[in-house]
N, C-alpha and C positions, 0 to 999 in steps of 0.2 A: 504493500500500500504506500501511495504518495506521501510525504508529507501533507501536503493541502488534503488530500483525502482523507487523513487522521484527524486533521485542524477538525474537515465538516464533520466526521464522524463523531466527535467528540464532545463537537459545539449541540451536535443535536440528543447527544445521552444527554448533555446537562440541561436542554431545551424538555426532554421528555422528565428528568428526575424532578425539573423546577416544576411543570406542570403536575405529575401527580402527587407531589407535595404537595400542590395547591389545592388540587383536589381531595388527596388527605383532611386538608387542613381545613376545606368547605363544609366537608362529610363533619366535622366536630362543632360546626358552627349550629347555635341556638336558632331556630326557626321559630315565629308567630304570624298568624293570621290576626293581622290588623282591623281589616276594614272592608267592605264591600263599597266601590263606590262608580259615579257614572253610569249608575242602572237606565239603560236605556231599554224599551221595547218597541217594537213594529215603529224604528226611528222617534221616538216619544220618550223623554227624559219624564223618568216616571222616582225621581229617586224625593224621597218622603212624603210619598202622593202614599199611603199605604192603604188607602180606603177607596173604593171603586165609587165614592160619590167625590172626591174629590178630583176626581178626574173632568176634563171637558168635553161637552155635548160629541164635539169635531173627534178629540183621543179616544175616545169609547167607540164611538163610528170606525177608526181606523182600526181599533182593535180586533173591532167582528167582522171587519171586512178580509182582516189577514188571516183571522179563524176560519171564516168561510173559505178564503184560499188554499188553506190545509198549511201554512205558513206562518211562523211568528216570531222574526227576529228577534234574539234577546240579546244583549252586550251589555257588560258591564267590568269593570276590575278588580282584580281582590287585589291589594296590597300588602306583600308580605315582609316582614320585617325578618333582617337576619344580622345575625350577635355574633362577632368573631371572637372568643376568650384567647387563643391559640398566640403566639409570639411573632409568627412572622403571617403575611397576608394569606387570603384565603381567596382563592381565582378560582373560575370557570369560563366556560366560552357558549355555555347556554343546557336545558335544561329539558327531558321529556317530561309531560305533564299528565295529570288526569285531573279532571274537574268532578267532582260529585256535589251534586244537590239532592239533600234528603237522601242520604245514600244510594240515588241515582246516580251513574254515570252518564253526566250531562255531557260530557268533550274532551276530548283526550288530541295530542298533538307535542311540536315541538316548538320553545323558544329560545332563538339563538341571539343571545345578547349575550355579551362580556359583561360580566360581573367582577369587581374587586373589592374584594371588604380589607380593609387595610386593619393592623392587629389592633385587637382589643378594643377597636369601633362598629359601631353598628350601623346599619343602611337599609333604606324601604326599597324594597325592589316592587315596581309595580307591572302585573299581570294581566294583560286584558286578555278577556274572553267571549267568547260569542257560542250561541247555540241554537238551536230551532227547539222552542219550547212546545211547539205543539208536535212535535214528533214524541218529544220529553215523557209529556201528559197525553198521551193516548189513549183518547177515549173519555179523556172529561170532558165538562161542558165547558161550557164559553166562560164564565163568571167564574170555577175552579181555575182557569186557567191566567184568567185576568188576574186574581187574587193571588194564585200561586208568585206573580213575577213583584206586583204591588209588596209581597210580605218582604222581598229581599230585597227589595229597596228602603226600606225603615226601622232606625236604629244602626245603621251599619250592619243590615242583611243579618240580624239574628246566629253569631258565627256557630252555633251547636248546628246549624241546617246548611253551612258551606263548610265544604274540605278541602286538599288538594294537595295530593298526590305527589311527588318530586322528587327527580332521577340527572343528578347533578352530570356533567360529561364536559371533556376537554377534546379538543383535535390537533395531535399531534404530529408533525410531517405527514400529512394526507389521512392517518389514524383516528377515531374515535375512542377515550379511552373514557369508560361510563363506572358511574357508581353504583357497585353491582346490585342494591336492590334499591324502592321509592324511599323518602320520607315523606311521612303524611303526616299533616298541621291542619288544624281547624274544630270541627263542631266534636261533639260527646260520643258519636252514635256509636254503635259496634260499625268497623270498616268493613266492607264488602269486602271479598275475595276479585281482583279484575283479571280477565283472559290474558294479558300483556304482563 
């Protein structure tokens, strides 16, 4: 081997040990569910509207118009807060998810944002998510459904009825290297078991 080809060699073990250091040292960090916020539905900022008469004449129409469609955008963010105790910084380069509501599995997916918690500081990382709630609620009516998305919009979405799931990971020289199982932050329930 070259020199130069020991240099990259080298540079990229210490590129891989610094990352899963990092990742180590994620894996140790304190997680909370903060907050539920920017509850949006069927594009309708419904966040501390949590009663279906406080809604307007017009949002109620859009509402049953997207129920009638078999369709009902929901988005909203949980913001989660993460505690680094650890000595030296705690990195990743993004994150697989699962979202539950009501220990439903509302959405599941990936978000690839660089995270750095620098030692012994804390930082909100905020999560947006999105879902088709009447896929969710299958088979309720129109008012269980309106009501279901109104509840988690009020008080900061009631956090025993939001969870979520989180599966830290780094990408190393073209590599993915994952934190081998989820942590899961959020409500009281018993956790479901997910196929993933």
């Amino acid at each position: 081997m070259t020199i130069a080809g020991l240099v990259c060699s080298t540079a990229l073990l210490l590129v891989h040990c610094a990352s899963v250091n990092g990742l180590k040292n994620f894996a140790q960090c304190k997680f909370e569910l903060k907050n539920v916020t920017n509850v949006n539905m069927a594009g309708v900022n419904v966040t501390n509207k949590n009663d279906i008469k406080k809604l307007s004449a017009n949002d109620y129409a859009k509402f049953i118009k997207a129920i009638s469609d078999k369709k009902l955008p929901l988005t909203f963010d949980v913001n989660v807060g993460v505690r680094n105790p650890n000595d030296k910084d705690a990195r990743l380069d993004g994150l697989d998810y699962i979202l539950w509501i009501d220990d439903i599995e509302a959405t599941s997916g990936v978000m690839t944002q660089q995270v750095n918690i620098k030692s012994k500081e804390s930082q909100d990382v905020k999560m947006p998510f999105q879902t088709d709630l009447y896929k969710l609620l299958s088979g309720k009516n129109a008012t269980k459904i309106i009501s279901f998305a109104l509840d988690l919009a009020t008080d900061n979405a009631d956090k025993s009825r939001v969870k979520v799931s989180l599966k830290p990971f780094f990408t190393v020289a073209g590599k993915t290297v994952k934190f081998p199982s989820y942590i899961t932050i959020g409500g009281d329930k018993l956790m479901p078991k997910s196929s993933k």
